[in-house]
N, C-alpha and C positions, 0 to 999 in steps of 0.2 A: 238301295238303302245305304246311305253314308255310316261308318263304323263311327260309336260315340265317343268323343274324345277324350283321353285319358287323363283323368286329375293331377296333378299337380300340388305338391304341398313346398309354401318358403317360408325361411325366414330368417332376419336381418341379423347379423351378431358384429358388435365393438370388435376390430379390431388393433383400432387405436385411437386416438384423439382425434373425433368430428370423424372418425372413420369405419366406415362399417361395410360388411360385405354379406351378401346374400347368399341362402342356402337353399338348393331344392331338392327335392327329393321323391318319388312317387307313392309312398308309404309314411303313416306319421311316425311308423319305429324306425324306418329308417333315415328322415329327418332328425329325430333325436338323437340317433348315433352319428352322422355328420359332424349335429350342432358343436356333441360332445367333444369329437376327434377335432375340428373345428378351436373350439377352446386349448385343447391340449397342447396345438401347434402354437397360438397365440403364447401363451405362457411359458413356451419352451424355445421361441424366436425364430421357431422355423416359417411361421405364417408374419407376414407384415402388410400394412397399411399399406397407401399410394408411394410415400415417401419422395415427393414432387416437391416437399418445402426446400425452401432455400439454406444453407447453409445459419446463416447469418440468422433468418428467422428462427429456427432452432436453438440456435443460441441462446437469443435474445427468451426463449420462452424457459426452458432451461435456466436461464440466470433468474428470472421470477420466480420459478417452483424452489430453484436453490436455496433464494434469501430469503422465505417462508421458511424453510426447512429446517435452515441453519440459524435461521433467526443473524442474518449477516448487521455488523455496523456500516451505515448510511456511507461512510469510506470505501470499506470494502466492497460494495454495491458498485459504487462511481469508477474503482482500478477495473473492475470485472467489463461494465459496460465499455470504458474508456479503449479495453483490450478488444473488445467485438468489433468498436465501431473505427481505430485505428487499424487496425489488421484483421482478425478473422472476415469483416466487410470485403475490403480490399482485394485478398488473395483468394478468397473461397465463395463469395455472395454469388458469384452467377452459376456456380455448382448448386445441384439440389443436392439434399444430403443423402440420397441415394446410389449419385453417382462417384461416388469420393470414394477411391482406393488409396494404401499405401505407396504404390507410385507417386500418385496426382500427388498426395501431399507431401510428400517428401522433394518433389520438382517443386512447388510452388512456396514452399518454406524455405528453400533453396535462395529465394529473388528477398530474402532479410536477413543476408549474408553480412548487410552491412551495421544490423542491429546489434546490440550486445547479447550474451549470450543469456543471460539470463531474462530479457526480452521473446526473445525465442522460444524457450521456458516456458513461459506464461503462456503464447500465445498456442503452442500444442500442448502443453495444460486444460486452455479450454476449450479447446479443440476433443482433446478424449472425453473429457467432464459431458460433453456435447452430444457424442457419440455416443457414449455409456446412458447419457438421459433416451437418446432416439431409441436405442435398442428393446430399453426397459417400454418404453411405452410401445412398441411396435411398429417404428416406422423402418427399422431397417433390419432384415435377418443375422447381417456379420458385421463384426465392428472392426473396421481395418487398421485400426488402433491398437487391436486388442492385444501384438505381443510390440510392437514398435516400442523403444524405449528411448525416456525425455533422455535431454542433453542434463549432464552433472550437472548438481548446483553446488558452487562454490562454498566452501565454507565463511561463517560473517567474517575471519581473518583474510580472508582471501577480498571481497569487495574491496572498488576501486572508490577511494575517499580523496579527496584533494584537501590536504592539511598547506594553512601558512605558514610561514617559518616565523620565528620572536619577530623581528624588525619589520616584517610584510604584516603581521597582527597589527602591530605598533603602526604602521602606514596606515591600516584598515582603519581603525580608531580613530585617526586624524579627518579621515575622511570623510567618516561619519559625523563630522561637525556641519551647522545650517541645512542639511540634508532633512527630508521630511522622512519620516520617522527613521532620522538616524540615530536618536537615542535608542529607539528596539532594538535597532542591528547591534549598536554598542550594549549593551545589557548581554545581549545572546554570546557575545564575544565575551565578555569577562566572565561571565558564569557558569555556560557551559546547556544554560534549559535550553528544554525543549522550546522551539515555535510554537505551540499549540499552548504550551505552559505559559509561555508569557501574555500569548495571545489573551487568555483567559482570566488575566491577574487583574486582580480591582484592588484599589487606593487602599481597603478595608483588609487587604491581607496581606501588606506590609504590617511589621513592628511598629511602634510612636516615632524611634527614633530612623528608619527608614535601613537600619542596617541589618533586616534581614526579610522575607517574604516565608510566607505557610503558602507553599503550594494546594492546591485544594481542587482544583479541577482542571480541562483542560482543552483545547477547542478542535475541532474535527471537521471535515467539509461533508456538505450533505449531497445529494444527487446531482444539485446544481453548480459543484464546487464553492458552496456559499461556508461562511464556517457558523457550527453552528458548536453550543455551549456546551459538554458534558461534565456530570457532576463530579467523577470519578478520574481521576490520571491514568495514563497509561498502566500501570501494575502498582499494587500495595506498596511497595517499595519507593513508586515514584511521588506518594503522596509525604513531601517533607518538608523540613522547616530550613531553609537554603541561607547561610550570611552570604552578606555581599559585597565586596571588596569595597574600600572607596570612591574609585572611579562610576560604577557602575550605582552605587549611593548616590553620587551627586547626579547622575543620570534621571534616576527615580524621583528625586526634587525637584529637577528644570522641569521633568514630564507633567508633574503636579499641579506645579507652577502655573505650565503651557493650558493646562486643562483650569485651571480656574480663570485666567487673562481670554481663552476665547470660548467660554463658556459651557466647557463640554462638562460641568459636575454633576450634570443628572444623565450623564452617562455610566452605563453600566462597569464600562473595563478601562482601565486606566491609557490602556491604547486605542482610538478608535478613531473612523472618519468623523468630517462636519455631520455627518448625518447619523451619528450616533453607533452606527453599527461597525462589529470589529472588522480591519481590513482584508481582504481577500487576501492570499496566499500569493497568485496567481499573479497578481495587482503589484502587490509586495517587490517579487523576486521582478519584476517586469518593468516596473514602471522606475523605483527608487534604486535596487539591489545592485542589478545585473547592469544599468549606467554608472553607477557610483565604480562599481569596480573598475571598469573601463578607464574613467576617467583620473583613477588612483593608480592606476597600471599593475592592477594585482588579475591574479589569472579567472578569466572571466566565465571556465566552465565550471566556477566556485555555486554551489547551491547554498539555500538559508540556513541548511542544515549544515551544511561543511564546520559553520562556524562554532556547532559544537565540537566536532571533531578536531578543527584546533585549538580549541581550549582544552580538551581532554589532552594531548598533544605537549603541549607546553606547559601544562600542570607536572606530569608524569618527567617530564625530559629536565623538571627545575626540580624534582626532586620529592613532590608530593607522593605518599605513599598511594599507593594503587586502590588500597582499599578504602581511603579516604577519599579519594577521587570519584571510584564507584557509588559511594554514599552521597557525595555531590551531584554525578549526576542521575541520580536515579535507580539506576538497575535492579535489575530480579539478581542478578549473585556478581558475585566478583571476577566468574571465571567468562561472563561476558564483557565484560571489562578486561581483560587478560584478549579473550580473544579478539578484539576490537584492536586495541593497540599495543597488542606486543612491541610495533616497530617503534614504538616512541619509550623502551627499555633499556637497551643498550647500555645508555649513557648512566642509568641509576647500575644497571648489575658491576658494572665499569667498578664507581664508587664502592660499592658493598665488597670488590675482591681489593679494594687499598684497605678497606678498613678491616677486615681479615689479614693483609698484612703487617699492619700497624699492631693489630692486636697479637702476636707471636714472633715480632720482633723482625718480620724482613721488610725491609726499604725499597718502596718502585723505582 
């Protein structure tokens, strides 16, 4: 007579995402104290999932739950991805995110020696960000992250800006003549706005007489690098009413002009393609930018941005007070301004100790 075989009692518990592991037991009390202890471990990270995914995929699913979370802008969505799929891909993808020690990533962060540092930065920025998501969901027991500390980040005085000097400006601007949209570049160079600010500007918020623009909103790239309209500026502060030199005046008129002669007035923004929409960034620096500089011999690791930096640059160094400057272009306070370019001071504190001695009578 065969003995009757002994029951068996299972059952399935999450222990992470699409992941679940079975419990048996031969009593249902002791099934439920398993399940119990079971749970305890999940939630305390001693129990973990398969943790077979790939680095990269973690990532990528983690940057999803994030910009839900955080309610991220369509930009900072695009740097985050741009950072996965530039490097954490490259250096980590054939790791599962299981097998990633503080060794491994420290040797393979290693091979973007040649990156800047604040490059680096970012990329084990999201590298922990990554790891602290796997943790929390259960795919991995230890986070080898978890005392490793980033590379310093520079303070904004310390970033590397590439400013013109007066006569390389004065080159730029010449340059900018027949160039397709070299009147944008020349605008961005005498005023100091942001890219995205101008990108943004419709005919309708300039003044009548064209000497000065109401900033009002301002343009932002969406997932696909595409730029897309926001209602709002960068900070309260950057929402103002901007005069406009001369030069950059008659800029504003030719543009007008150019936009009524090839029929773009039921365009929305005063800058745009034949096809109505405003141009890429990408397109910009690439196509019209970064050749024109070449071919004006100014230095050509110069970004679209640079060119506010040398107008903040040559405001400050001709003598414009700082806090007027600031107010020009935009800023949340003054001591960003201050910090930004200290180095273009000098030459004004210079001035301020003659006229301290002017004012008590000693002669330089």
């Amino acid at each position: 007579m065969s003995k009757r075989k002994k029951r068996t009692y299972r059952k399935d518990v999450t222990v992470g995402p699409n992941q679940r592991k079975t419990v048996r037991a031969s009593s249902k009390k002791e099934l439920d104290e398993k399940v119990e202890a079971l749970k305890r471990q999940v939630a305390s990270g001693l129990i973990v999932g398969t943790g077979k995914e790939a680095v990269d995929k973690v990532a990528n699913e983690w940057l999803e739950f994030h910009a839900i979370d955080r309610e991220l802008e369509q930009s900072t969505i695009l740097g985050y991805r741009n950072t996965i799929k530039a490097h954490i891909t490259p250096l980590f993808g054939s790791y599962s995110i299981e097998q990633l020690t503080e060794q491994i990533i420290v040797s393979l962060i290693g091979h973007r020696q040649s990156s800047s540092p604040s490059t680096r930065r970012k990329i084990l920025l999201v590298l922990r960000l990554t790891l602290t998501f796997a943790k929390r969901r259960g795919m991995i027991a230890h986070d080898p992250m978890e005392f490793m500390r980033l590379p310093g980040q520079k303070n904004v005085s310390d970033k590397a800006m590439t400013c013109m000097s007066l006569d390389q400006a004065k080159t730029f601007l010449r340059a900018c003549e027949g160039v397709r949209f070299g009147r944008f570049f020349k605008i961005l160079a005498l005023t100091g706005m942001r890219e995205g600010e101008l990108l943004a500007a419709r005919p309708q918020d300039f003044t009548k007489d064209y000497a000065a623009i109401w900033i009002r909103r301002t343009m932002s790239d969406n997932l696909e690098g595409e730029a897309i309209e926001k209602d709002a500026p960068k900070t309260k502060s950057s929402r103002r009413k901007l005069p406009l030199p001369a030069l950059a005046r008659d800029a504003v008129i030719e543009e007008v002009e150019a936009r009524m002669k090839e029929g773009r007035t039921h365009h929305n923004t005063l800058f745009s393609t034949s096809a109505g929409t405003p141009p890429q960034r990408q397109n910009l620096m690439r196509r019209q930018f970064r050749p024109m500089l070449k071919k004006a011999g100014l230095p050509i690791e110069m970004t679209i941005h640079d060119l506010r930096h040398t107008y903040a640059t040559c405001a400050l160094n001709a003598g414009i007070g700082v806090h007027l400057v600031s107010k020009m272009l935009g800023h949340a306070s003054v001591k960003i301004t201050l910090d930004l370019y200290s180095h273009a001071l000098p030459e004004a504190t210079e001035d301020a100790v003659q006229v301290v001695d002017r004012m008590f009578g000693k002669r330089a």
